[in-house]
PQR file of N, CA, C, O and H, with PARSE charges and radii, in Angstrom:
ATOM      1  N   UNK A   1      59.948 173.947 238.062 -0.4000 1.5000
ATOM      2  CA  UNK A   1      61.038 174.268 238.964 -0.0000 2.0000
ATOM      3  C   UNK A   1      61.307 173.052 239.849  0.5500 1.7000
ATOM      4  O   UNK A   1      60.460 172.643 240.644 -0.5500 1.4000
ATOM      5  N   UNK A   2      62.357 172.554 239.713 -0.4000 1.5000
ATOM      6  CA  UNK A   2      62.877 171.398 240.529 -0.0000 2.0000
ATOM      7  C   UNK A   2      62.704 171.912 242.318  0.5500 1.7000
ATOM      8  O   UNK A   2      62.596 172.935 242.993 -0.5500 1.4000
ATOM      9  H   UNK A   2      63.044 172.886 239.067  0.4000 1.0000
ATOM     10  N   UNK A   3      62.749 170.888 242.420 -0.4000 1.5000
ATOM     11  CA  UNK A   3      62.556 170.818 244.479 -0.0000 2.0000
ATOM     12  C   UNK A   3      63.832 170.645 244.936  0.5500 1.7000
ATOM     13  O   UNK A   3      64.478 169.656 244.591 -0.5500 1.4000
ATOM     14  H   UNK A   3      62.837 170.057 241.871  0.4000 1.0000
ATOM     15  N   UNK A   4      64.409 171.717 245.880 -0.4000 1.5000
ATOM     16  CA  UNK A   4      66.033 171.806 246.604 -0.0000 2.0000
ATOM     17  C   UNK A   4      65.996 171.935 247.877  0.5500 1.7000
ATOM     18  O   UNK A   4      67.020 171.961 248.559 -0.5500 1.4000
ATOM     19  H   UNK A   4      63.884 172.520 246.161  0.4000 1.0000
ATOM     20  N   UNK A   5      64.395 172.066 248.521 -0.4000 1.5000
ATOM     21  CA  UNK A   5      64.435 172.590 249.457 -0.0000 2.0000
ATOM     22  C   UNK A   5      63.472 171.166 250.627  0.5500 1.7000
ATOM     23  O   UNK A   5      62.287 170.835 250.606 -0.5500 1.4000
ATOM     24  H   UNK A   5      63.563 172.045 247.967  0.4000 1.0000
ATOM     25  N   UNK A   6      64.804 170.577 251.637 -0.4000 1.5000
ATOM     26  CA  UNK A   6      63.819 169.785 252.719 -0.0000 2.0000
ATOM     27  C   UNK A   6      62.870 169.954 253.201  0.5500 1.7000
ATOM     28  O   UNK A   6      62.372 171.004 252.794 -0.5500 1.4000
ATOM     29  H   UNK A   6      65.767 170.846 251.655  0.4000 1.0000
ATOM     30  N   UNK A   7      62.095 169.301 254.137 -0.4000 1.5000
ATOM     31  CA  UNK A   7      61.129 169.911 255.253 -0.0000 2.0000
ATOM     32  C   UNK A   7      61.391 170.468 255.907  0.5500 1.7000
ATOM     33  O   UNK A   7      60.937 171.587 255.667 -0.5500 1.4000
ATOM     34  H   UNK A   7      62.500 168.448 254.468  0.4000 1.0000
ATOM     35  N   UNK A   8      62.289 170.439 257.315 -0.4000 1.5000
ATOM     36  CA  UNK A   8      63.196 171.148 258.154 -0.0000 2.0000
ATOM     37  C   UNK A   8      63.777 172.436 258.222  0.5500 1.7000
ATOM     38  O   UNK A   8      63.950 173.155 259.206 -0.5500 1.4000
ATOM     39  H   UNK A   8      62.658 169.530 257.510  0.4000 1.0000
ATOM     40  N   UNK A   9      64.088 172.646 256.869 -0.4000 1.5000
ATOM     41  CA  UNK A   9      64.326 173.548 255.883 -0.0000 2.0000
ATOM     42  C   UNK A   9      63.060 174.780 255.933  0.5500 1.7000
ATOM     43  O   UNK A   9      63.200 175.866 256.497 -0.5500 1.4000
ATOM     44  H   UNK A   9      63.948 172.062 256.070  0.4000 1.0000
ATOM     45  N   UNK A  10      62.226 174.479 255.449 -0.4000 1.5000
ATOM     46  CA  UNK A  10      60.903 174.925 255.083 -0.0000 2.0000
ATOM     47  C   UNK A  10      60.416 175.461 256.098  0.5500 1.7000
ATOM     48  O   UNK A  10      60.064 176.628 256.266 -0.5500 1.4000
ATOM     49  H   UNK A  10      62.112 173.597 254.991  0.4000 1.0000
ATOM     50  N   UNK A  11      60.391 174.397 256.939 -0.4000 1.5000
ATOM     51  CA  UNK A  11      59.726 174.857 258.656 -0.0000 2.0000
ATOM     52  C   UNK A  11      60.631 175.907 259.252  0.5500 1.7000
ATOM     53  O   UNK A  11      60.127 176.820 259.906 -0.5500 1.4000
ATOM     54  H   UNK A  11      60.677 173.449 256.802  0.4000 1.0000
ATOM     55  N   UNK A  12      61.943 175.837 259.068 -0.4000 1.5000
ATOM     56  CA  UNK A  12      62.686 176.950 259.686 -0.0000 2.0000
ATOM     57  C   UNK A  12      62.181 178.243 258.893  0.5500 1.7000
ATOM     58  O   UNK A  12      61.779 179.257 259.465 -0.5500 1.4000
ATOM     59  H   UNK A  12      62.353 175.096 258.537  0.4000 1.0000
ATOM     60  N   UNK A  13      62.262 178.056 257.263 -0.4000 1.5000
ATOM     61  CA  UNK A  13      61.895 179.557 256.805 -0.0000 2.0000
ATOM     62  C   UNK A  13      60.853 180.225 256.963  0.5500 1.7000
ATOM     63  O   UNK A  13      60.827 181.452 256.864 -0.5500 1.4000
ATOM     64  H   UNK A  13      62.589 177.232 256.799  0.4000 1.0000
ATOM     65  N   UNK A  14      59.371 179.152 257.361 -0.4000 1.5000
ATOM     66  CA  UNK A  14      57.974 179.616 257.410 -0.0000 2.0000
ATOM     67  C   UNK A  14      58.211 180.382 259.076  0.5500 1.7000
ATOM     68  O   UNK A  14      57.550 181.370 259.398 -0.5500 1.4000
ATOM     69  H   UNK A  14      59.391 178.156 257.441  0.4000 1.0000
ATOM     70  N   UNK A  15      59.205 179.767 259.980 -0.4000 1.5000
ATOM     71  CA  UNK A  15      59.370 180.482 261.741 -0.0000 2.0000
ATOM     72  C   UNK A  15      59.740 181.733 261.386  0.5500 1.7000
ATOM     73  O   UNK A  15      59.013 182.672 261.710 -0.5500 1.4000
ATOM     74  H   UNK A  15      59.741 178.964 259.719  0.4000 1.0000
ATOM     75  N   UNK A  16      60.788 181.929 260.750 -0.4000 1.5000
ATOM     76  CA  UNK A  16      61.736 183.148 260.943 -0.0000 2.0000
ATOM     77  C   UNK A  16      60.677 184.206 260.128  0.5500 1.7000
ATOM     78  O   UNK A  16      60.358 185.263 260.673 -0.5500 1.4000
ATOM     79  H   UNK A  16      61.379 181.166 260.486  0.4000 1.0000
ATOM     80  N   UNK A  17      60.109 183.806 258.655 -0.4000 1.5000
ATOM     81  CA  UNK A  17      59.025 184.520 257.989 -0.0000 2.0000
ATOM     82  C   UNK A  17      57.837 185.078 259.200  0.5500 1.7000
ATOM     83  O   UNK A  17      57.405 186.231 259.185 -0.5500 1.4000
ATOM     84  H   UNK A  17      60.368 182.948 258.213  0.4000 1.0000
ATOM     85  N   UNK A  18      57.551 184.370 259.896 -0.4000 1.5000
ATOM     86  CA  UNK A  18      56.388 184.750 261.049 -0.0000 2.0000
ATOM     87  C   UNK A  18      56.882 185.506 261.600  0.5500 1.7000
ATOM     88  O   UNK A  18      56.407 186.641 261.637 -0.5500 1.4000
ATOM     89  H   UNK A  18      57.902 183.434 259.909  0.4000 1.0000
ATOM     90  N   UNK A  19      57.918 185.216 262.184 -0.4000 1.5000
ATOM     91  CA  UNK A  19      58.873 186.316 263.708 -0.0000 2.0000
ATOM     92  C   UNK A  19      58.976 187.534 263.190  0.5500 1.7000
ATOM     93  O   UNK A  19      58.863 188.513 263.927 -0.5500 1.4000
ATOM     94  H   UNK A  19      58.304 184.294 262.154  0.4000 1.0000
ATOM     95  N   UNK A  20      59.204 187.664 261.866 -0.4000 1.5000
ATOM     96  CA  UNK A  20      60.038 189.137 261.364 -0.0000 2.0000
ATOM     97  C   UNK A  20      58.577 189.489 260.791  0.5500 1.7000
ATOM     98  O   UNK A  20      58.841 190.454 260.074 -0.5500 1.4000
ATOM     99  H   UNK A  20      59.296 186.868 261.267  0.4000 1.0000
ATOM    100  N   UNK A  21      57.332 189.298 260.694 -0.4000 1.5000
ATOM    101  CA  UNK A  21      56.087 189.250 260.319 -0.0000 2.0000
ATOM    102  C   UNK A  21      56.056 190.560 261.870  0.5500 1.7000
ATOM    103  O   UNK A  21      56.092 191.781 262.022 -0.5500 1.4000
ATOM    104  H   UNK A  21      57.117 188.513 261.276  0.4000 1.0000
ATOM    105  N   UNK A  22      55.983 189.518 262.583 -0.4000 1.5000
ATOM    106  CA  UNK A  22      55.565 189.743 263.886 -0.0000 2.0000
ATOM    107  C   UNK A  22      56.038 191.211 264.166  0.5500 1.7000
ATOM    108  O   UNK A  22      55.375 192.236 264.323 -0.5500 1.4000
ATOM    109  H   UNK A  22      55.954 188.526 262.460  0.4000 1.0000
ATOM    110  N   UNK A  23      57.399 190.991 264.180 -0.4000 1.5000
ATOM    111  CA  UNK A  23      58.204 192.037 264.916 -0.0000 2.0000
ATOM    112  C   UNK A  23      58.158 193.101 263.954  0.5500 1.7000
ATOM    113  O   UNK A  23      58.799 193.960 264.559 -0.5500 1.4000
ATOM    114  H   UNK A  23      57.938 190.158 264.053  0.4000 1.0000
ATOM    115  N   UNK A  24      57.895 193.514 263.081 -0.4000 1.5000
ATOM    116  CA  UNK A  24      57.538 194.438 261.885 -0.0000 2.0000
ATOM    117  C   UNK A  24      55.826 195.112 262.457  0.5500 1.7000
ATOM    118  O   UNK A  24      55.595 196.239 262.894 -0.5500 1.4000
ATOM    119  H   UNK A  24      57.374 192.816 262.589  0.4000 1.0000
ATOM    120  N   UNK A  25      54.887 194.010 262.259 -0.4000 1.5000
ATOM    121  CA  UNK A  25      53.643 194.583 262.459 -0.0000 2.0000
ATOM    122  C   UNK A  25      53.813 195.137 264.500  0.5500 1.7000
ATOM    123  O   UNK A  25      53.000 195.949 264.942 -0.5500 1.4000
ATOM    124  H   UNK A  25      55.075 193.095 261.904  0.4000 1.0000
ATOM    125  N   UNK A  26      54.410 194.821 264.999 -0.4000 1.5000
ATOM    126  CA  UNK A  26      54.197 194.775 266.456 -0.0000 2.0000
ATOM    127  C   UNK A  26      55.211 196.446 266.486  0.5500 1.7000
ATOM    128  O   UNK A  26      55.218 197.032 267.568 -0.5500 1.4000
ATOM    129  H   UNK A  26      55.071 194.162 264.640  0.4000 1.0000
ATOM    130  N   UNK A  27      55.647 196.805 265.826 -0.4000 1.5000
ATOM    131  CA  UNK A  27      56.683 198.310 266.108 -0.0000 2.0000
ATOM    132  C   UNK A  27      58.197 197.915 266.301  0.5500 1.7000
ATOM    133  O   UNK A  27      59.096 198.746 266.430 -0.5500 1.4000
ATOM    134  H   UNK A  27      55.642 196.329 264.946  0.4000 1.0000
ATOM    135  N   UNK A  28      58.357 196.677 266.305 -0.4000 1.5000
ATOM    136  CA  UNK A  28      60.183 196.305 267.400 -0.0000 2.0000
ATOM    137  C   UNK A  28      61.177 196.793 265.920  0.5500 1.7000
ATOM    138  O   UNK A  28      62.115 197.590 265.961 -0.5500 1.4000
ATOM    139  H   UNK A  28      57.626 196.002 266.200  0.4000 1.0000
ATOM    140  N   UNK A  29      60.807 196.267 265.006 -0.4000 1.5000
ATOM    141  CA  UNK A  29      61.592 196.865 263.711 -0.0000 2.0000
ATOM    142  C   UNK A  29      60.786 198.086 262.445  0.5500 1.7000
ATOM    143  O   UNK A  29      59.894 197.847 261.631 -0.5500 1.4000
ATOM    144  H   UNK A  29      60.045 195.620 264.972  0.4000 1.0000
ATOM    145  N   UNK A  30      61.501 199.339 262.705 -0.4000 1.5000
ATOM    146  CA  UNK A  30      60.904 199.886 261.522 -0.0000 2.0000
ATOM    147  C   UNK A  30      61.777 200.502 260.484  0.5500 1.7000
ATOM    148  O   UNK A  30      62.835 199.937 260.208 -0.5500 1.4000
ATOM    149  H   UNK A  30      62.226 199.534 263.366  0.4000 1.0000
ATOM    150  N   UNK A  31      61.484 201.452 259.966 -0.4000 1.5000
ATOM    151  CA  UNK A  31      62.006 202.127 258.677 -0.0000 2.0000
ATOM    152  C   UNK A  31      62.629 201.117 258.094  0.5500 1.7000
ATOM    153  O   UNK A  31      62.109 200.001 258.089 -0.5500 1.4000
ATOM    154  H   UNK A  31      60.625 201.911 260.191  0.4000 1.0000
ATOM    155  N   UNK A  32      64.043 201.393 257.417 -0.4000 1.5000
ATOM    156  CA  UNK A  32      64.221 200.570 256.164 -0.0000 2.0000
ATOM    157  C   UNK A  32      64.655 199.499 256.135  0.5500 1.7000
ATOM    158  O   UNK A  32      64.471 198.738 255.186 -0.5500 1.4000
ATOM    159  H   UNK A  32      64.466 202.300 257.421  0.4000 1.0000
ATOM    160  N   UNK A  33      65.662 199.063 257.691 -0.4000 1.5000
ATOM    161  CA  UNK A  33      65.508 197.847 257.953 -0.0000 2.0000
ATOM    162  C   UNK A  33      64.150 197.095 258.632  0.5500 1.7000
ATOM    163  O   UNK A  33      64.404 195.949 259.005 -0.5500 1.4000
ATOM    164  H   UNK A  33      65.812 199.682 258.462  0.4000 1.0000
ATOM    165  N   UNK A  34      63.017 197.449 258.818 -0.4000 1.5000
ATOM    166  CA  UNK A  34      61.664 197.006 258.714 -0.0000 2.0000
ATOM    167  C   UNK A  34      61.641 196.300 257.098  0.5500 1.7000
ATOM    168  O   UNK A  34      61.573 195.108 256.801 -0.5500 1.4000
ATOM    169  H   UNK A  34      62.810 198.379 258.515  0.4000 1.0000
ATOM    170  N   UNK A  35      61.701 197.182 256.441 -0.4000 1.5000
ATOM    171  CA  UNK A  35      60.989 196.900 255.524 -0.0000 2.0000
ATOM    172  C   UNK A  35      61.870 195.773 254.261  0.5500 1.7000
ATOM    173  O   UNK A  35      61.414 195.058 253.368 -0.5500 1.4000
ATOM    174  H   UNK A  35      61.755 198.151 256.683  0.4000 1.0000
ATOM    175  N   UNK A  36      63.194 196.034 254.691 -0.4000 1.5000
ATOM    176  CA  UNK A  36      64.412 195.111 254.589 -0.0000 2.0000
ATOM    177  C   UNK A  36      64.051 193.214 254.649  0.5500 1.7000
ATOM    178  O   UNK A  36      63.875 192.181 254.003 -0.5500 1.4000
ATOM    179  H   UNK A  36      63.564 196.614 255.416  0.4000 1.0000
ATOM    180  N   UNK A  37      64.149 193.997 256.274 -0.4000 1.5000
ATOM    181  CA  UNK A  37      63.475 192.293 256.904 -0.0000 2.0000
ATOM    182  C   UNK A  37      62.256 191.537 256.504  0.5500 1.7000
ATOM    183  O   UNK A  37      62.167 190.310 256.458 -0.5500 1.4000
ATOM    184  H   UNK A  37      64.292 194.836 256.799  0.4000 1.0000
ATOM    185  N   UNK A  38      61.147 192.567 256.166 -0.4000 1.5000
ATOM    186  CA  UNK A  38      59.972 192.573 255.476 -0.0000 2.0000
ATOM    187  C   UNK A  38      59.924 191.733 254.086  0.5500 1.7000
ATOM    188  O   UNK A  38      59.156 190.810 253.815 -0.5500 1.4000
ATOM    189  H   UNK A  38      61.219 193.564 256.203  0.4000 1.0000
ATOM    190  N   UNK A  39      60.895 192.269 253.317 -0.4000 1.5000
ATOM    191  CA  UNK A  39      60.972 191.634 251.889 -0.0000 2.0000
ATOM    192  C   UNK A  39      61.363 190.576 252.171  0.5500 1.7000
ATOM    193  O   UNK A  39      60.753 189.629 251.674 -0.5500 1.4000
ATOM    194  H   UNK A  39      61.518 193.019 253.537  0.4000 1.0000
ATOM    195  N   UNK A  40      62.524 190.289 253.071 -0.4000 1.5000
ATOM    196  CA  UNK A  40      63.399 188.962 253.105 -0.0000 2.0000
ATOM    197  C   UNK A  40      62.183 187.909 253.638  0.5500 1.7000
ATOM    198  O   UNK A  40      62.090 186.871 252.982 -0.5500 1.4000
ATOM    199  H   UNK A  40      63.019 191.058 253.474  0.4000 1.0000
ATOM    200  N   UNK A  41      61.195 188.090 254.826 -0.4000 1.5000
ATOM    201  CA  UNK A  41      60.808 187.339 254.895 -0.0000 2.0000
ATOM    202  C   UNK A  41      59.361 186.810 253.824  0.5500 1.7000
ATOM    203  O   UNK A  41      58.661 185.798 253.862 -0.5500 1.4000
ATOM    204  H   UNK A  41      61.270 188.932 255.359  0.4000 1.0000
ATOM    205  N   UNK A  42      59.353 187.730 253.138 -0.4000 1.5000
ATOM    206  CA  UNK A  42      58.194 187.011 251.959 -0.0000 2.0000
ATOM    207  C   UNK A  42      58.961 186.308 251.283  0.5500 1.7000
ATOM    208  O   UNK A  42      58.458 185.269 250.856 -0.5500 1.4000
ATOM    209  H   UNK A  42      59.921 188.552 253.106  0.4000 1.0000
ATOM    210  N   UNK A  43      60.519 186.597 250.907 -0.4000 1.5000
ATOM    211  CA  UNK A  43      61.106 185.470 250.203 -0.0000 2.0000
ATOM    212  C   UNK A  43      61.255 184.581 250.900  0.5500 1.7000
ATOM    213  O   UNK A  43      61.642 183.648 250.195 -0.5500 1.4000
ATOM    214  H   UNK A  43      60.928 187.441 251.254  0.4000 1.0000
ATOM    215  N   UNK A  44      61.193 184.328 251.748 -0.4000 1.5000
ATOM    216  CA  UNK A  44      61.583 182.888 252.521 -0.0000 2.0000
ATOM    217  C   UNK A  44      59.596 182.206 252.235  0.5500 1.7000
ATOM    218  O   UNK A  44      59.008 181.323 251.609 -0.5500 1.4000
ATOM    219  H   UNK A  44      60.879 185.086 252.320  0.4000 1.0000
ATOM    220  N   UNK A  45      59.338 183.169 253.033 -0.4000 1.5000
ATOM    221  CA  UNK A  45      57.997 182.368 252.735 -0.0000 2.0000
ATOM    222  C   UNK A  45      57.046 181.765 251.399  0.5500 1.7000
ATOM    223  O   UNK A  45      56.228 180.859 251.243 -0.5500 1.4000
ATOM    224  H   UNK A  45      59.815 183.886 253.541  0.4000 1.0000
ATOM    225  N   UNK A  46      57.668 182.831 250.553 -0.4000 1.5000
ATOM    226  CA  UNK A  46      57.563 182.000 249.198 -0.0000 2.0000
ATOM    227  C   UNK A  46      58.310 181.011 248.659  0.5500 1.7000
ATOM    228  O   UNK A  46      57.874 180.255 247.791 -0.5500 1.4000
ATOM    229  H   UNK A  46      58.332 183.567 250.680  0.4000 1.0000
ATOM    230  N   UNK A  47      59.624 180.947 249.197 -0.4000 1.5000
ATOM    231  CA  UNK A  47      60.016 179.821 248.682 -0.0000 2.0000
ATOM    232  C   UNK A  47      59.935 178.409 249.508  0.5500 1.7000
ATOM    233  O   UNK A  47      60.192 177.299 249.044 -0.5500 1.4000
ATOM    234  H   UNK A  47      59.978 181.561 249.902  0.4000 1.0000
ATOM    235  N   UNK A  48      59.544 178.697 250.759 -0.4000 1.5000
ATOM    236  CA  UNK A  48      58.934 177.334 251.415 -0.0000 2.0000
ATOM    237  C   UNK A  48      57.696 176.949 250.970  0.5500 1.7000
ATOM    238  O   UNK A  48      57.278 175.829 251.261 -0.5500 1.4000
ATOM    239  H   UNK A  48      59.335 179.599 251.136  0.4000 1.0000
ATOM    240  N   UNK A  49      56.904 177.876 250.162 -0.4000 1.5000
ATOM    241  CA  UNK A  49      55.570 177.500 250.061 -0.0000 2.0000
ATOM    242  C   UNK A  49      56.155 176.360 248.393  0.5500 1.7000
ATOM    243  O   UNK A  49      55.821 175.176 248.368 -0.5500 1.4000
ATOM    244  H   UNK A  49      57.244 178.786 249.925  0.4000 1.0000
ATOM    245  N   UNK A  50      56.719 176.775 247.591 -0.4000 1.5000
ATOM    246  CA  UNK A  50      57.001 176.183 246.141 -0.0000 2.0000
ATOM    247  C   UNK A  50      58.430 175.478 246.575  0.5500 1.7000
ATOM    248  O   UNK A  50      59.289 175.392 245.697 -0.5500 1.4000
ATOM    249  H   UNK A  50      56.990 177.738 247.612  0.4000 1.0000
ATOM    250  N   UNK A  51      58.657 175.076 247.615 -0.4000 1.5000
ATOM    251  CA  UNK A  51      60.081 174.129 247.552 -0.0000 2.0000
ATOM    252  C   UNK A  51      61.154 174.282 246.897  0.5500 1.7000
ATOM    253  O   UNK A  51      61.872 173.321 246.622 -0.5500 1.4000
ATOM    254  H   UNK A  51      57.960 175.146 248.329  0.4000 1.0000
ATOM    255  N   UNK A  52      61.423 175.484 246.553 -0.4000 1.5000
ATOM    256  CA  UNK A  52      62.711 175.567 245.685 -0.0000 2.0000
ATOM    257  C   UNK A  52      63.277 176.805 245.777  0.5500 1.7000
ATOM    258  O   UNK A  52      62.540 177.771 245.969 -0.5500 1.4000
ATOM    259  H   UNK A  52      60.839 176.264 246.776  0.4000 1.0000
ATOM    260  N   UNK A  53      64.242 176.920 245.693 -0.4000 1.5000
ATOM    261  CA  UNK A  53      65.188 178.307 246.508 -0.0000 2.0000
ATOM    262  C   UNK A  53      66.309 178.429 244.858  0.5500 1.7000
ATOM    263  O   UNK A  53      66.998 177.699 244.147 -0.5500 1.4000
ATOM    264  H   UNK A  53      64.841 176.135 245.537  0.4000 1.0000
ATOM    265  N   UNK A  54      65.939 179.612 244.939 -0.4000 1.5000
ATOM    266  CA  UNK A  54      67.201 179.487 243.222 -0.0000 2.0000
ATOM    267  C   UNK A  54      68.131 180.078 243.831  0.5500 1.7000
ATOM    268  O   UNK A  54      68.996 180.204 242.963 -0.5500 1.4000
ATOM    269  H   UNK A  54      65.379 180.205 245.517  0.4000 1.0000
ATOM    270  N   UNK A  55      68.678 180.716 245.173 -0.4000 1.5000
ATOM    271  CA  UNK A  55      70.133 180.794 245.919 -0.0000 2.0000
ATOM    272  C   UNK A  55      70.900 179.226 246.108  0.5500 1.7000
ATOM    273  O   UNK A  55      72.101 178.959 246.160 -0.5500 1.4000
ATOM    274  H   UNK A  55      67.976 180.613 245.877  0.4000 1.0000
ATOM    275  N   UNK A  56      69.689 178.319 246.186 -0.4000 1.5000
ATOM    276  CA  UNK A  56      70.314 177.053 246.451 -0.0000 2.0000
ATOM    277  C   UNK A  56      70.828 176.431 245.082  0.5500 1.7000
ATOM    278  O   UNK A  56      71.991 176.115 244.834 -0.5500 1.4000
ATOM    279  H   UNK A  56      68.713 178.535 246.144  0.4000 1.0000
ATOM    280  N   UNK A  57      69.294 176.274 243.910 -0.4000 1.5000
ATOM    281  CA  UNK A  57      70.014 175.894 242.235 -0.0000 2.0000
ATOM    282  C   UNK A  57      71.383 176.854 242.098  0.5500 1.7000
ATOM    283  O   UNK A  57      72.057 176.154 241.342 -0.5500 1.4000
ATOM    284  H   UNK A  57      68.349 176.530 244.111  0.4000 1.0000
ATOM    285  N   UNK A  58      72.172 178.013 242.375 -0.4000 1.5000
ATOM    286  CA  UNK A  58      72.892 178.828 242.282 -0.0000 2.0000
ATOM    287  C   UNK A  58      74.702 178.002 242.401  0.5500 1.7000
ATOM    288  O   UNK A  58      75.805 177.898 241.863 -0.5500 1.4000
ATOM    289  H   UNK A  58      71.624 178.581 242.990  0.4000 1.0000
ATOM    290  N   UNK A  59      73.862 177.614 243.524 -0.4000 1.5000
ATOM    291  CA  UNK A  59      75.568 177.150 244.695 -0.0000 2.0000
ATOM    292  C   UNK A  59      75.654 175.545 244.537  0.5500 1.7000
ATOM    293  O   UNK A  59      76.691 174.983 244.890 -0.5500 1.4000
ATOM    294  H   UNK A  59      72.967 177.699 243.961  0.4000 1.0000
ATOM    295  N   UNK A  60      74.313 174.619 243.879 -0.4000 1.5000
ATOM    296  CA  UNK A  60      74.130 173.661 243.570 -0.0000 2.0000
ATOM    297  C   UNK A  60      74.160 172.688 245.305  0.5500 1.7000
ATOM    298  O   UNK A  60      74.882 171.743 245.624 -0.5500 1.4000
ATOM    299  H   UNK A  60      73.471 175.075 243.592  0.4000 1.0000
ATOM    300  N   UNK A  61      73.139 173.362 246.074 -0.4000 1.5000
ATOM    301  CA  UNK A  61      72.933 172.970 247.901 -0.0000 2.0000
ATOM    302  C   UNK A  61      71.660 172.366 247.648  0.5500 1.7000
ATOM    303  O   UNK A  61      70.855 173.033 246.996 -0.5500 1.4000
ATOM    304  H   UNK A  61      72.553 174.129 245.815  0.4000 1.0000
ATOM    305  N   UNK A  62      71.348 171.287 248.023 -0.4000 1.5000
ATOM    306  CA  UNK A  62      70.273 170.450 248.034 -0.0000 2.0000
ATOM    307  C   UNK A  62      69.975 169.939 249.496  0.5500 1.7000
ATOM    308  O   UNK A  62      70.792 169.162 249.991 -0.5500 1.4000
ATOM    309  H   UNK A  62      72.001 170.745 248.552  0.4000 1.0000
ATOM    310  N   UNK A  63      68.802 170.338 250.268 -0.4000 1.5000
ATOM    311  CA  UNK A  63      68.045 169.944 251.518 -0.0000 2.0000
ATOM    312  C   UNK A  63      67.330 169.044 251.041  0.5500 1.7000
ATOM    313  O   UNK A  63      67.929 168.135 251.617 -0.5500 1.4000
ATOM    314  H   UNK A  63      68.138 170.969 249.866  0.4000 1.0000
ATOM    315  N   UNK A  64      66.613 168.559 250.517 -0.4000 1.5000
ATOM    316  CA  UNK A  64      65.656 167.561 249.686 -0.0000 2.0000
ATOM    317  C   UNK A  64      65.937 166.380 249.440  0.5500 1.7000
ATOM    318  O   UNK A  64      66.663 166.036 248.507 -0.5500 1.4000
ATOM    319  H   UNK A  64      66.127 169.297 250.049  0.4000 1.0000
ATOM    320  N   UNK A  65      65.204 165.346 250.535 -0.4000 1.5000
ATOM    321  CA  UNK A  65      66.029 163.860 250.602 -0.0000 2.0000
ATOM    322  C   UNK A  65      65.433 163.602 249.522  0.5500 1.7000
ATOM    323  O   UNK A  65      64.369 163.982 249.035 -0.5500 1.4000
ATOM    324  H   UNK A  65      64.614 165.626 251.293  0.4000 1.0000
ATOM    325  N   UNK A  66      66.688 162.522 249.013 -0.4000 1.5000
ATOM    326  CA  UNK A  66      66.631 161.751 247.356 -0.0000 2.0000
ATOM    327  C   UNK A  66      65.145 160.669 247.582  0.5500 1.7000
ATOM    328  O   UNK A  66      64.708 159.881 248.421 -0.5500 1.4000
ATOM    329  H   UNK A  66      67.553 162.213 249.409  0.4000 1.0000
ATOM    330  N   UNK A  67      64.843 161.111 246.538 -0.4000 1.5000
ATOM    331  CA  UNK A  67      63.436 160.101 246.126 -0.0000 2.0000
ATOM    332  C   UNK A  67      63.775 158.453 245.586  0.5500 1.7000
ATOM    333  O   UNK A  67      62.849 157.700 245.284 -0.5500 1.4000
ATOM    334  H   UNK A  67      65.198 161.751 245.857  0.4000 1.0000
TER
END
């Protein structure tokens, strides 16, 4: 899987993945938008962990300075 995704990038998705972590386990969001927000943020956090976002291969959006 090719790399689309910057650092900056990454670091923003691993914050927002924590916050909605947070605010899920802490009570502030529940039922189905809990669990909404829940999914969204494992996708973010999985795709910062493997650098590559296939919404981005999709739309052809590249964060990832040229080598």
């Amino acid at each position: 899987m090719k790399k689309n995704m910057g650092g900056l990038d990454r670091i923003i998705r691993i914050i927002i993945a924590a916050i909605i972590g947070f605010l899920y386990y802490n009570g502030t969001i529940t039922g189905t938008l809990g669990y909404v927000l829940l999914a969204l943020g494992g996708v973010f956090l999985l795709t910062s962990l493997v650098s590559s976002c296939p919404l981005y291969s999709l739309v052809g959006l590249n964060t990832c300075k040229a080598k």
